[in-house]
C-alpha positions as CSV (number, residue, x, y, z in Angstrom):
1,X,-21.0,53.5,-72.4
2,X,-20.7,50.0,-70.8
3,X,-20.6,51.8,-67.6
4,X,-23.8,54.0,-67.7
5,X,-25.4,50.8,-69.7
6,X,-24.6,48.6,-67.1
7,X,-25.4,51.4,-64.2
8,X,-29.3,52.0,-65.7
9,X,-29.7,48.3,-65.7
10,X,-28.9,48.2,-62.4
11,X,-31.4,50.8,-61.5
12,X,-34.2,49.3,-63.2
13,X,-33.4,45.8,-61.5
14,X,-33.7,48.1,-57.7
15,X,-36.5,49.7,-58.5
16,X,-38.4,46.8,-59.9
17,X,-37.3,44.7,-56.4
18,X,-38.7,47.9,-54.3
19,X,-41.6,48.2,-56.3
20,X,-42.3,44.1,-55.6
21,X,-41.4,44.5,-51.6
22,X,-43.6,47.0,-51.1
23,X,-46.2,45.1,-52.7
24,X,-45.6,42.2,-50.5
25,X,-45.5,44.4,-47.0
26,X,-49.0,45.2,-48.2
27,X,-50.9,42.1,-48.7
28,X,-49.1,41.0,-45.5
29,X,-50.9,44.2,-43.8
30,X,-54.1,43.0,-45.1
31,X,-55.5,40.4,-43.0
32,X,-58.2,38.5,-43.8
33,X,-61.4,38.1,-41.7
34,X,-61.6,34.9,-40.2
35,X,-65.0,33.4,-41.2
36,X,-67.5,31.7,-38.6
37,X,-66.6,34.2,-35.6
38,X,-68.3,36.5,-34.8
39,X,-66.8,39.8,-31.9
40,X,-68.9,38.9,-28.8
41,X,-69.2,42.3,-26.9
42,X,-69.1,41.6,-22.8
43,X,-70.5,44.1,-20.8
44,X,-69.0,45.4,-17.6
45,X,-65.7,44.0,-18.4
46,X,-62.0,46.0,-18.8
47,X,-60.0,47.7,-16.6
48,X,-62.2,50.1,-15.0
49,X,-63.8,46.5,-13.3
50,X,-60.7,45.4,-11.9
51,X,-59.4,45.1,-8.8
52,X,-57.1,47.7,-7.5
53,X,-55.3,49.4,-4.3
54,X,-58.4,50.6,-3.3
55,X,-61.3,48.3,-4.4
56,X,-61.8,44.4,-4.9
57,X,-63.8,43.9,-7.8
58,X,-64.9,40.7,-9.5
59,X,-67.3,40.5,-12.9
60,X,-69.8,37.5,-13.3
61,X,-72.9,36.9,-16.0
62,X,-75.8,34.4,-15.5
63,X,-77.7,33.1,-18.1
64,X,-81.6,32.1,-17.4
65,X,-85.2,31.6,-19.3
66,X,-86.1,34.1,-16.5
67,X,-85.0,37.7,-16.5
68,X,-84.7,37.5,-12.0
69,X,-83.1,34.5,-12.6
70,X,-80.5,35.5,-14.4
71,X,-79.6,38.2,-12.6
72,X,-79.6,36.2,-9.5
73,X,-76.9,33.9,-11.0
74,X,-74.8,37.0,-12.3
75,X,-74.9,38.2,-9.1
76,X,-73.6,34.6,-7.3
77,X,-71.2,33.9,-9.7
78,X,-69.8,37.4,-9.2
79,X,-69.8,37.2,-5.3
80,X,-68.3,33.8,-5.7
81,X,-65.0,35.4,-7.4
82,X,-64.6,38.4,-5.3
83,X,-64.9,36.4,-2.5
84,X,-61.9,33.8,-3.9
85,X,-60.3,37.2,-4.6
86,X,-60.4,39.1,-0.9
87,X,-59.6,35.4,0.4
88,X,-56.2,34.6,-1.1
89,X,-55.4,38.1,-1.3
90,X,-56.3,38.1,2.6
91,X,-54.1,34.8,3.4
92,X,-51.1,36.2,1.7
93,X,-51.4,39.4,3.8
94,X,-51.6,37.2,6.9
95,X,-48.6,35.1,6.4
96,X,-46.6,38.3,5.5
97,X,-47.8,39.9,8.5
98,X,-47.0,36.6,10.6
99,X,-43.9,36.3,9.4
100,X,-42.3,39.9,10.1
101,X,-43.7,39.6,13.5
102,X,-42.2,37.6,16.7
103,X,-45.1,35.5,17.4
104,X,-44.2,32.3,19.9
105,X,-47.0,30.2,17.8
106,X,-46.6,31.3,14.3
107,X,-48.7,28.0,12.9
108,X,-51.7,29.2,15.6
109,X,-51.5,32.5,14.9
110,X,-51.8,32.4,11.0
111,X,-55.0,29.9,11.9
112,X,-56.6,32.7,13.5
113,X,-55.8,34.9,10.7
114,X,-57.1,32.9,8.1
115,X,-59.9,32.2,10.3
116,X,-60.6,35.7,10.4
117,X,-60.7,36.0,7.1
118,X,-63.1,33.5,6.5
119,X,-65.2,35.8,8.3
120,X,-64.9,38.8,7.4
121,X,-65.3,37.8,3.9
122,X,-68.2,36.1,4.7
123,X,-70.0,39.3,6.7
124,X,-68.8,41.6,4.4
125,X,-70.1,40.6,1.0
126,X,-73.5,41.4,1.3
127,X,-72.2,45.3,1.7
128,X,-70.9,44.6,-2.2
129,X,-71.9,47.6,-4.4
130,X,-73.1,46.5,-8.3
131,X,-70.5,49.3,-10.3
132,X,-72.2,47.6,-13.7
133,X,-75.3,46.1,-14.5
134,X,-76.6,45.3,-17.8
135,X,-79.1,42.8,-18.9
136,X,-79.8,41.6,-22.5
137,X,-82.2,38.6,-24.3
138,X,-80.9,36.5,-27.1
139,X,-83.6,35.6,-30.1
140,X,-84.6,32.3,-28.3
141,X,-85.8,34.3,-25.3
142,X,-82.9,33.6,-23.0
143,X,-81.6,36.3,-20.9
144,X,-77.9,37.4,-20.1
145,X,-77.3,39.6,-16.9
146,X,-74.0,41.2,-17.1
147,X,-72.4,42.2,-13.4
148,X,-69.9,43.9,-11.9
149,X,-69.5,43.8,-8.3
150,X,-66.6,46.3,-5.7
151,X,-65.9,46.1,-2.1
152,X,-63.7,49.0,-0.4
153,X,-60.1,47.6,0.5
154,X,-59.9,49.7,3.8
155,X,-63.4,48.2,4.9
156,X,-62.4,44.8,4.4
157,X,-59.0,46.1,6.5
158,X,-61.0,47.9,8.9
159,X,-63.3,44.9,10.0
160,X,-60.1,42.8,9.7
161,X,-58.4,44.5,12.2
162,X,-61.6,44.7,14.3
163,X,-61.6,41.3,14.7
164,X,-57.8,40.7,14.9
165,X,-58.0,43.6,17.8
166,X,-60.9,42.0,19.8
167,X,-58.9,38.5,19.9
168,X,-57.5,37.5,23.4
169,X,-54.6,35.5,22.0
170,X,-53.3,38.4,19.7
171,X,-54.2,41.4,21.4
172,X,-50.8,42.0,23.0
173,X,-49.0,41.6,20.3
174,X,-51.1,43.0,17.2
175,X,-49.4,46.0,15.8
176,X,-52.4,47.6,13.7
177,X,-50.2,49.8,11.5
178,X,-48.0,47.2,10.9
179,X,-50.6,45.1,9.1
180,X,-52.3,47.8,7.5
181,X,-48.5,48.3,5.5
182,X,-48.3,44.7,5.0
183,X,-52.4,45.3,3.3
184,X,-51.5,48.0,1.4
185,X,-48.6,46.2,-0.3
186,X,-50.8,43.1,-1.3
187,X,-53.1,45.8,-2.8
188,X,-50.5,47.7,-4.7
189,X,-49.2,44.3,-6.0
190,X,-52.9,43.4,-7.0
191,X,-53.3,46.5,-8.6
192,X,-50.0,46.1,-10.7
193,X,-51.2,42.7,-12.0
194,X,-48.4,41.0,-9.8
């Protein structure tokens, strides 16, 4: 009698410390919403307006009393990052590609690269494609522009290597297919968030 006594006892005393646990896992579920914030909703943001092997992309907004304005500024600002982007992206493909090559002047040689790339950048922006626009106005009569911005990978490649080919001091020993592979790996890496 002790026994079965002692063994519903024990029973109650489990069930009662279930009963309490699952309580607790449920009010620690429930989270609260945090007061004074409000979810801002960005336009022409995420993953679809990220770089990737085959496209630089860069997103931008510009804020202005004036609607033109505005989206002048979105349109800067978003020029401004893909044009950081396709830079250092384009000076670590220039040093890889120096570096698995047998140039005499390595130091000259990556000049002219980055010097190419300075001005390739610089030609080929304005051929930037707007993937996202969207514009909106706040109650006190500003407006927002929202902007998303993508320039091909192989024609920023393509006029690379036009330049690169058309230079006296590399043209003997620029190997084309060799920097396109040494491209397409900075892309892939870009791509994969590396």
């Amino acid at each position: 009698m002790k026994t079965r006594h002692f063994t519903l006892v024990m029973l109650v005393a489990v069930v009662a410390l279930m009963a309490t646990s699952c309580k607790k896992n449920k009010k620690a579920v429930e989270t609260p919403k945090p007061t004074g914030e409000v979810l801002i909703n960005e336009y022409c943001t995420g993953e679809q307006y990220q770089s990737n092997k085959d496209a630089f992309r860069a997103t931008a907004t510009g804020e202005s009393m004036d609607r033109e304005t505005a989206k002048k500024k979105a349109r800067s600002n978003a020029q401004s990052e893909l044009a950081k982007t396709i830079s250092s992206t384009m000076k670590i493909v220039g040093d890889n590609y120096v570096n698995s090559t047998e140039f005499n002047n390595k130091e000259e040689v990556t000049e002219t690269f980055q010097e190419m790339a300075r001005t390739v950048v610089d030609q080929e922006l304005r051929g930037a494609i707007e993937i996202c626009e969207k514009l909106t106005q706040r109650e006190n009569g500003t407006f927002v522009s929202y902007v998303a911005i993508e320039l091909s990978g192989s024609k920023i490649a393509d006029a690379y290597n036009s330049g690169l080919s058309q230079n006296e001091k590399l043209k003997a020993d620029y190997n084309y297919e060799k920097f396109k592979d040494t491209f397409e790996k900075e892309m892939e890496k870009m791509a994969n968030g590396k």
